[in-house]
Steps between C-alpha positions, in 0.01 A plus 500: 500500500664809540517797231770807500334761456693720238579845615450705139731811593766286663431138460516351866234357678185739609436391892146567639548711825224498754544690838577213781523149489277301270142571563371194383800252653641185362162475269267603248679820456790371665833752476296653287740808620765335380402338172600640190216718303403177270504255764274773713263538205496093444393456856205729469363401239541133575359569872217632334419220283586252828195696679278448157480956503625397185297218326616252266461604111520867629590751261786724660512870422747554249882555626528858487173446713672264751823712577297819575224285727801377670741805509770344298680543143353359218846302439434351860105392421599381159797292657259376767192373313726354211676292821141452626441370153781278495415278813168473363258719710390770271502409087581733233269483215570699121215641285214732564350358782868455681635600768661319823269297702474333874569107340189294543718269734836700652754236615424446868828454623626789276259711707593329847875673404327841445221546771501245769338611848587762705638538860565820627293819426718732790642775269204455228295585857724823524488551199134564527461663808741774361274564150218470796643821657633718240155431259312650825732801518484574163156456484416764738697746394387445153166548574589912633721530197415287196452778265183438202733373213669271741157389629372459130824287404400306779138424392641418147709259615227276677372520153772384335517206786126432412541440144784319551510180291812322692692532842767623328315838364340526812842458757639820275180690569537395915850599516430815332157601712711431804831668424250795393317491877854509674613792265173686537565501900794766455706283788811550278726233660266290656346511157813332392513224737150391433544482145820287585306271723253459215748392279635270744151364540413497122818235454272225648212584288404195285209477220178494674128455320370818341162449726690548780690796441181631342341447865813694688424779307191582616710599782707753298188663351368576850789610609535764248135612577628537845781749416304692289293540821789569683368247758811421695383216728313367243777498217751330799227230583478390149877520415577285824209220385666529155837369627360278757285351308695449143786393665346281754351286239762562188810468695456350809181306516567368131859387548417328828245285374712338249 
């Protein structure tokens, strides 16, 4: 089933853009690029639940929650999970212990429609390999020129990712610590084009167990102890494992073992 997604300023449908051709191909995320916001949303979510990252009887973070763990409007997340709601694969439940939940038993087929295997990976591949280059570049220039209240932002971020409770707190912390490493590298326009890449990127990002973002981080608290060394090789090496590694096994590894 297929929602419009209702543009609030000028009431036409809001399209999902992604650089290239679908990442994920005729699949789990499939023309994901072309989807509108709600139907982009309603895949991710639903793909999450398909690979059990989201277990049945799961509370969901709250929908002001939802649309700033994945980058969209409020109207969009609301729009989405009430959808979600009414083909049965997350429940809505009133009173002090409510909230919207991952339905003990989502409709199979309803989830076939949503997230069904994926085919090709070629542009989400790309994709990668570009956040792969720019995260190095910025990485060692930010170590020469992260200045100390940059640095300690940095540090209080991973905190903020530590503590976090839900994927969606911690995503806003992720995007922020990153966005803060490319602007602390004083590349100016390359600065620009790696924070577009990570947005790019960040469009495929579905809910993921807190214990495993919690474990990524440990990567983002050694890194900052490497630019505070100004360690150049050593702030590179663990930037590079950081991409390699998360999206090895969150985007490609993941995906392809559906």
């Amino acid at each position: 089933m297929s929602v419009p997604d209702e543009d609030p300023a000028g009431g036409e449908d809001t399209a999902v853009r992604i650089v290239g051709d679908s990442p994920i191909g005729a699949a789990a995320l499939a023309g994901i690029d072309r989807m509108s916001a709600i139907d982009a949303v309603r895949t991710r979510i639903a793909m999450a639940i398909s690979l059990r990252l989201l277990q049945p009887g799961e509370r969901l973070p709250d929908q002001h929650e939802v649309a700033l763990g994945l980058s969209v409007s409020a109207i969009t997340a609301r729009r989405a999970l009430t959808s979600l709601a009414g083909e049965g694969i997350v429940v809505r439940r009133r009173g002090r212990n409510g909230g919207t939940f991952v339905a003990d038993e989502p409709p199979a087929e309803a989830l076939r429609e949503l997230a069904v295997g994926p085919t090709d990976f070629a542009a989400v591949h790309q994709l990668v390999d570009r956040r792969m280059l720019f995260e190095c570049s910025v990485t060692h220039f930010a170590a020469l020129t992260a200045t100390e209240a940059q640095l300690d932002e940095l540090e209080r971020l991973t905190a903020s990712m530590a503590a976090a409770t839900t994927w969606a707190a911690y995503h806003q912390a992720d995007e922020h610590f990153h966005r803060l490493v490319g602007s602390a590298s004083g590349l100016e326009s390359a600065t620009e084009q790696y924070h577009r890449t990570l947005a790019d990127l960040y469009a495929y990002f579905i809910p993921y167990p807190i214990r495993e973002l919690h474990a990524a981080n440990a990567d983002h608290v050694e890194l900052v102890a490497a630019l505070r060394d100004r360690d150049v090789v050593r702030s590179v090496a663990i930037s590079r494992r950081h991409v390699d590694v998360l999206h090895r096994t969150m985007f490609m590894g993941l995906i392809g073992s559906t």
